[in-house]
C-alpha positions in Angstrom: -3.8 3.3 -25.0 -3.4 7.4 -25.0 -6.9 7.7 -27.0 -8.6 5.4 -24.3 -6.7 7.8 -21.5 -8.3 11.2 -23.3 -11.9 9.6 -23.9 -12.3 10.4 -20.4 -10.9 14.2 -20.3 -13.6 16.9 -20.8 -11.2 20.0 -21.7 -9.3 20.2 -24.6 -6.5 21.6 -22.5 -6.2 19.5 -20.3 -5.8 16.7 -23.0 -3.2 18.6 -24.9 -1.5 18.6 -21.2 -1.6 14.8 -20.6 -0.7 14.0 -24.1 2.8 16.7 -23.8 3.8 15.0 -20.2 3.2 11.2 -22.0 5.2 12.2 -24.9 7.9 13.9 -23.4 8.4 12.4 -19.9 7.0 8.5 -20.6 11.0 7.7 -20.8 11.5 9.0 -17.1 8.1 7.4 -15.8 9.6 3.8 -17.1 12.8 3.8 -16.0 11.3 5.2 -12.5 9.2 2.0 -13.0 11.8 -0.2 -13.8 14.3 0.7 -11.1 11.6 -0.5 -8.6 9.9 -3.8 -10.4 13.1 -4.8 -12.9 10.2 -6.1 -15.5 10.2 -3.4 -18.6 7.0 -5.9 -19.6 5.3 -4.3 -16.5 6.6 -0.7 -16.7 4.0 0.5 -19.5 1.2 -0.9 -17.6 2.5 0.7 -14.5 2.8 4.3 -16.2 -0.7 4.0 -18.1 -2.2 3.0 -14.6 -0.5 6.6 -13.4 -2.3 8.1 -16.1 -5.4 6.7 -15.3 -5.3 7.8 -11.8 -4.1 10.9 -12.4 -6.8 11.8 -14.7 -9.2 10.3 -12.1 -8.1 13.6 -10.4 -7.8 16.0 -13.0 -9.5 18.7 -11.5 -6.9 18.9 -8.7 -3.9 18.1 -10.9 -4.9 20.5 -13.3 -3.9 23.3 -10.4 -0.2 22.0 -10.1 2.4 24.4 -12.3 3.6 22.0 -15.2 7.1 21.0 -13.6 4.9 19.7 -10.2 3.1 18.2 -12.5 5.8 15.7 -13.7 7.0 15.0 -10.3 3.5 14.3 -9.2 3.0 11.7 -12.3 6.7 10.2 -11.4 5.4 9.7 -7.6 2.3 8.1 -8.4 4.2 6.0 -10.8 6.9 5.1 -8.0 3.7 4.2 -5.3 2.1 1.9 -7.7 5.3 0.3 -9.2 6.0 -0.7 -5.5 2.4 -2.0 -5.3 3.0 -4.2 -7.9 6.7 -5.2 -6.2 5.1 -6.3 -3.2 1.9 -8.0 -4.8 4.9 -9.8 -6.8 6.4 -10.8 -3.9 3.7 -11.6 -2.0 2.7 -13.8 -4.9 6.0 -15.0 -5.2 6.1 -16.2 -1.1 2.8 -18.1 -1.8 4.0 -20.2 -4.8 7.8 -21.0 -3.1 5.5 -22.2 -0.2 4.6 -26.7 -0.1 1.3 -27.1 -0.1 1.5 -30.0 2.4 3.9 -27.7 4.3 1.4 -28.6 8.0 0.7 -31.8 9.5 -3.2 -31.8 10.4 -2.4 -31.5 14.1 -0.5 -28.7 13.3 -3.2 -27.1 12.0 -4.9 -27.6 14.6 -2.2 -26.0 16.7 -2.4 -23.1 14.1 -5.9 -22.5 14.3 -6.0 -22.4 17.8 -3.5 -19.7 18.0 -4.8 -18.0 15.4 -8.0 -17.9 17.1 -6.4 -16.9 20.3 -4.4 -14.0 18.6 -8.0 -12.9 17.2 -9.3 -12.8 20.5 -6.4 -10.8 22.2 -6.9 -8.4 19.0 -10.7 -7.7 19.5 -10.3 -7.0 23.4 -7.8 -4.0 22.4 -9.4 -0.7 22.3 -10.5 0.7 18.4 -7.4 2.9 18.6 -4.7 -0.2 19.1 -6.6 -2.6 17.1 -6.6 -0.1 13.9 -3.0 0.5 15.0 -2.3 -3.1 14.8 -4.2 -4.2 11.9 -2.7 -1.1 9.4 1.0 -2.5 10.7 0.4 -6.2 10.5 -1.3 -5.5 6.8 2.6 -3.8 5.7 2.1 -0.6 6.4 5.0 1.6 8.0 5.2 4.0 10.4 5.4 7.2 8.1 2.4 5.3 5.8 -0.2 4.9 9.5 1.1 8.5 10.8 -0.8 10.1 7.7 -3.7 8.1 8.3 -4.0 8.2 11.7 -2.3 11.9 12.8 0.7 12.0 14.8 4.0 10.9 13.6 6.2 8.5 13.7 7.6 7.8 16.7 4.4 8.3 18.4 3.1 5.2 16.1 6.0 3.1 16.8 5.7 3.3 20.5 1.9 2.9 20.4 1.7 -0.2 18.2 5.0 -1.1 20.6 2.3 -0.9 23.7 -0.6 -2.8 21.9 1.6 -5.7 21.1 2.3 -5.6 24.5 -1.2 -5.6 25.8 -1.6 -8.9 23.3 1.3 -10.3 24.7 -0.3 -9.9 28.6 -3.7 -11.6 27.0 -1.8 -14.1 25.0 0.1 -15.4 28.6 -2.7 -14.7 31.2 -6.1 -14.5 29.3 -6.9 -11.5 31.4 -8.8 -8.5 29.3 -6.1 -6.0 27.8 -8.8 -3.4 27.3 -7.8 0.3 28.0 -9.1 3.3 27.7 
């Protein structure tokens, strides 16, 4: 898989550099890996996809001194080892579920509120609604901060308040719309 990894590097250099951090840290980026998915059939697909995107942004990582180098590799391994965790487990939650788990009127009771919530949703301002959709879709507080600006308390209070404002739609059907 290294050769396929280098086809795509212009400089010499720089492939000399990816082929010393794959041969002497690979170890480290599995076991960082591992500790997070417990599948050792998954870790070398998890460090080659670090590779990948790594080299995907080689002109940047090219600027890191070599030992920020390694922990930059280790942290994009981390990120997408727990990508894989919680596509796993996402995965895993869909095939533990019956498929005949809802009566039809249930359904119907489902889709109702579901199309209620949506409502509620859309008559939040574009601030609240992004706020709520980037929660509700598993990102944390920390994770929407960077996105978004601000930190973290600031996000939890303000996804606290939009809630809050579908709660008020949910029970009342009045507009929730604030600017």
């Amino acid at each position: 898989m290294l050769p396929v990894f280098l086809s795509t590097i212009e400089s010499t250099e720089d492939a000399d550099r990816i082929i010393s951090l794959y041969t002497d840290f690979y170890a480290l980026f599995c076991k960082t890996a591992y500790e997070i998915v417990k599948d050792s059939s998954l870790c070398k697909d998890i460090v080659h996809e670090a590779f990948t995107r790594t080299i995907r942004y080689m002109d940047r990582f090219r600027l890191l001194p070599y030992r920020n180098q390694v922990s930059y590799i280790n942290k994009v391994t981390r990120n997408i080892a727990i990508e894989y965790y919680r596509d796993k487990q996402k995965n895993q939650y869909l095939e533990d579920t019956p498929s005949n788990f809802l009566s039809s009127d249930d359904i119907t009771i489902e889709v109702e509120s579901y199309l209620e919530l949506k409502e509620a949703i859309l008559n939040l301002n574009d601030r609240d609604r992004d706020l709520i959709c980037l929660k509700y879709s598993g990102y944390k507080e920390k994770e929407i901060a960077e996105v978004i600006g601000g930190n973290e308390k600031y996000i939890r209070q303000s996804v606290y308040r939009a809630r809050q404002r579908i709660k008020k739609f949910l029970n009342k059907g009045v507009k929730v719309h604030e600017k």
